[in-house]
C-alpha positions as CSV (number, residue, x, y, z in Angstrom):
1,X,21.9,-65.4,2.0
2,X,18.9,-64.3,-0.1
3,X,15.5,-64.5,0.9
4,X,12.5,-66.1,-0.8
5,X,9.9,-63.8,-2.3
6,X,7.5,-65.1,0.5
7,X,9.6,-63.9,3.1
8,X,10.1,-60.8,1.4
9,X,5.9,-60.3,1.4
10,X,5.5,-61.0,4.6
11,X,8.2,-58.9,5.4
12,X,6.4,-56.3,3.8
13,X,3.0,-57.0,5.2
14,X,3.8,-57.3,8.4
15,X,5.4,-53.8,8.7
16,X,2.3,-52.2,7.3
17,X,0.4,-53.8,9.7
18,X,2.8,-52.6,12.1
19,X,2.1,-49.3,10.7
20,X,-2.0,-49.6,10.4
21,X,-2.1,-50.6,13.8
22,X,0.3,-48.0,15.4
23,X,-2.2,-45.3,13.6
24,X,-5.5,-43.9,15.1
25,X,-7.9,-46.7,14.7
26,X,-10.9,-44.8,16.7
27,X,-12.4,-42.1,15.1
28,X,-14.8,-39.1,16.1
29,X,-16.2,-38.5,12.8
30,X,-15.8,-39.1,9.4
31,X,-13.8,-36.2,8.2
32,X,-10.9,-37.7,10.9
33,X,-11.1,-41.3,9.2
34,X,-10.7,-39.3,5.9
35,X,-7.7,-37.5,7.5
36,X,-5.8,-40.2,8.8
37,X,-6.1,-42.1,5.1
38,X,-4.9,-39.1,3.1
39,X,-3.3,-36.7,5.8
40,X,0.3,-35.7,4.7
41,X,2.1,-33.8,2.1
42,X,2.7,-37.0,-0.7
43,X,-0.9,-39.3,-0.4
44,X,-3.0,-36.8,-1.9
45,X,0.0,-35.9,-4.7
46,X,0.5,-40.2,-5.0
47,X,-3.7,-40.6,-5.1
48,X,-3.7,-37.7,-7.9
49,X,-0.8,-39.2,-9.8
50,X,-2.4,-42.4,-9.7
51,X,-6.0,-41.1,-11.5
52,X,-5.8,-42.0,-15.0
53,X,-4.7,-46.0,-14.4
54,X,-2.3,-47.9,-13.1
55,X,1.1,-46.9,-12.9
56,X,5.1,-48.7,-12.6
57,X,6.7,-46.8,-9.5
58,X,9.6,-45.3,-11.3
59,X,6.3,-43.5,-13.1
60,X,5.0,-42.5,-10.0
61,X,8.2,-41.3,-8.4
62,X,8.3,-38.8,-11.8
63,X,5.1,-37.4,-11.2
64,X,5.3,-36.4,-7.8
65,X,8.2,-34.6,-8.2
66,X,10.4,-33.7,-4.6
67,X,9.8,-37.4,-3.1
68,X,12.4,-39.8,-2.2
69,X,12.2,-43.5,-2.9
70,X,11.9,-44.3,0.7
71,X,9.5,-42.0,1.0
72,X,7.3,-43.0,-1.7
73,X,7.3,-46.6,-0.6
74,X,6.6,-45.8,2.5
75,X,3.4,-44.0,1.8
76,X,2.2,-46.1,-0.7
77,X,2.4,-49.0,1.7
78,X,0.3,-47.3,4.2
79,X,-2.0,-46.4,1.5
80,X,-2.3,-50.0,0.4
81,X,-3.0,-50.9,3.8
82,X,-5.9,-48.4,4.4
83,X,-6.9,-50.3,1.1
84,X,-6.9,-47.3,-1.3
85,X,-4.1,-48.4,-3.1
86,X,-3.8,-51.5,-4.9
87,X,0.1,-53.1,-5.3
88,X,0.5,-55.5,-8.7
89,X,2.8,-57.8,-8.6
90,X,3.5,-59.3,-11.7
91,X,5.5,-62.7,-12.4
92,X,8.1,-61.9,-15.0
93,X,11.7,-61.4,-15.2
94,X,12.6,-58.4,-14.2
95,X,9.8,-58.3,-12.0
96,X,7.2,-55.6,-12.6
97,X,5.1,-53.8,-10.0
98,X,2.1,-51.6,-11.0
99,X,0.2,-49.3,-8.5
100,X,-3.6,-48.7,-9.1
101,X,-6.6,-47.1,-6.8
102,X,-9.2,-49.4,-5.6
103,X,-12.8,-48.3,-5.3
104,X,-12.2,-46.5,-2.1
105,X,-9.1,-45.2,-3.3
106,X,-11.5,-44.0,-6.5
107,X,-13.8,-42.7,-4.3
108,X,-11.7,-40.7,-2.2
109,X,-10.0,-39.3,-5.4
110,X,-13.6,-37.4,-6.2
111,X,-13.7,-36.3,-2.8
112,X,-10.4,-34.7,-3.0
113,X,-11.4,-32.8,-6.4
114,X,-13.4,-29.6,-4.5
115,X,-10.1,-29.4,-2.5
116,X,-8.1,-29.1,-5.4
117,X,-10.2,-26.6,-7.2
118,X,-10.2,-24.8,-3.6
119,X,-6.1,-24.9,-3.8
120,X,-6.2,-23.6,-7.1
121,X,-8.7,-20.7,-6.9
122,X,-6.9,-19.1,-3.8
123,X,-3.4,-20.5,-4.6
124,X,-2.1,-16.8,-5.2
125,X,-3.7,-15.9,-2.1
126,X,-2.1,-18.4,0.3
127,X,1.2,-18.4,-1.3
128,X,1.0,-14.5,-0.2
129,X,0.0,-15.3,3.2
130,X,3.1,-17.7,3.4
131,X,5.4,-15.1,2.6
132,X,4.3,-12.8,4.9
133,X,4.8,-15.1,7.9
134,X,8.1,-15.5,6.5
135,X,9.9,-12.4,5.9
136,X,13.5,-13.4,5.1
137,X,12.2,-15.7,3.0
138,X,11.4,-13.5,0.0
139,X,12.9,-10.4,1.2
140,X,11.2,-8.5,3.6
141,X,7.4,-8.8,5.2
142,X,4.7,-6.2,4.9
143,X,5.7,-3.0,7.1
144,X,3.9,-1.8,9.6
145,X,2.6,2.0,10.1
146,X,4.9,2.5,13.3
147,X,8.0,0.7,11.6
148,X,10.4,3.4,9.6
149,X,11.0,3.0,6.4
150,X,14.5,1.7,5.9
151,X,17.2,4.0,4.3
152,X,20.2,2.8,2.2
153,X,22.7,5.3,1.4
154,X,24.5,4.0,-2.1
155,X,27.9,2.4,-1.6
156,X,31.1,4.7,-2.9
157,X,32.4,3.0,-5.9
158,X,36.3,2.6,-4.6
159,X,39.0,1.2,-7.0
160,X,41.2,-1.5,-6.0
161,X,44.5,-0.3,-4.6
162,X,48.0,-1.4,-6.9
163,X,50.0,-3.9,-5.3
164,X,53.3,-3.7,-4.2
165,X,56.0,-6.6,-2.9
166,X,56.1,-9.9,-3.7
167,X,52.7,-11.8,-4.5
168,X,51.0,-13.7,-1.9
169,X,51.2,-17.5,-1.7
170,X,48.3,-19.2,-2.2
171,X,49.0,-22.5,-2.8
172,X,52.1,-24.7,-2.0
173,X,55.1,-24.6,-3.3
174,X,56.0,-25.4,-6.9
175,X,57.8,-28.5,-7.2
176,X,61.2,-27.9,-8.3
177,X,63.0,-31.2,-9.1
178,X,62.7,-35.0,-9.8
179,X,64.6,-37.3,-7.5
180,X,64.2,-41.1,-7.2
181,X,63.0,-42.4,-3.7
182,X,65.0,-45.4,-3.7
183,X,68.3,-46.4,-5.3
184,X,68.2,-49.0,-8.3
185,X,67.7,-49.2,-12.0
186,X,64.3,-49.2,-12.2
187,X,63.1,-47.0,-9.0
188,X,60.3,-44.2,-10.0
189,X,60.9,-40.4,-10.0
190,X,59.5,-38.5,-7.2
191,X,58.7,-34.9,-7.0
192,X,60.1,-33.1,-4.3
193,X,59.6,-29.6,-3.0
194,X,62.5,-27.3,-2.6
């Protein structure tokens, strides 16, 4: 059974407005509307992508680099339906869909410049910072003055002892002979372990 291209749509629109309407839609100021449209680790890397024109999705999925294809649709369907994303759908065979930002989506683009400069002045700073929090991450965390440092004696360099006796096993056996399975003229060879 395949379904029409309408059913498909409204397939598709009616899970984002599933989605729009299962998000926050009362707001205490206008930083938190900001938020909710571009909160997340992949809208602001999608809305950045998506800065110098329109864009096929195999395109996008290149340039932010680390997201999954479910993923990706997923968030540019919510971004579509907070109308900062606009989804082209072209008529031709194959079918081709471009991605481009509306006005808002323009808008918010500039307002997520200063952030980005932000990220990039104290990038060395906070990548620092994360390490710290995570010592076995990178080796270990910033001592403390109470903590001792930590002594390593060097390891004795030891040679590998000879063998003696027979070789251990370490696979199976070796196969040894050919007999067939069944009688006949034409009755295949089988390996057989002895």
């Amino acid at each position: 059974m395949t379904m029409t291209e309408s059913q498909t749509e409204s397939q598709t629109k009616s899970r984002s407005q599933t989605k729009s309407q299962s998000r926050m839609t009362v707001y205490t100021c206008g930083l938190d509307a900001a938020v909710d449209v571009v909160g997340g680790k992949w809208k602001p890397l999608i809305l950045w992508a998506l800065h110098d024109g329109p864009h096929r999705f195999g395109v996008l999925r290149r340039h932010v680099s680390g997201v999954s294809e479910k993923m990706l649709i997923q968030q540019l369907r919510e971004l579509e339906a907070d109308g900062v994303v606009h989804r082209e759908v072209y008529r031709e065979v194959p079918p081709r869909v471009e991605y481009s930002l509306t006005d808002m989506g323009q808008a918010l683009n500039t307002a997520l410049l200063p952030l980005g400069v932000w990220g990039d002045e104290f990038m060395g700073r906070i990548v620092a910072n994360k390490r710290s929090e995570r010592p076995d991450a990178d080796g270990p965390g910033p001592r403390t003055e109470t903590e001792p440092e930590p002594r390593t004696a060097p390891e004795p360099q030891t040679e590998p002892e000879p063998r003696t006796g027979p070789r251990p096993r370490t696979g199976p056996e070796p196969l040894t002979e050919l007999r067939p399975v069944r009688s006949g003229v034409n009755a295949p060879a089988v390996a057989h372990r002895s």
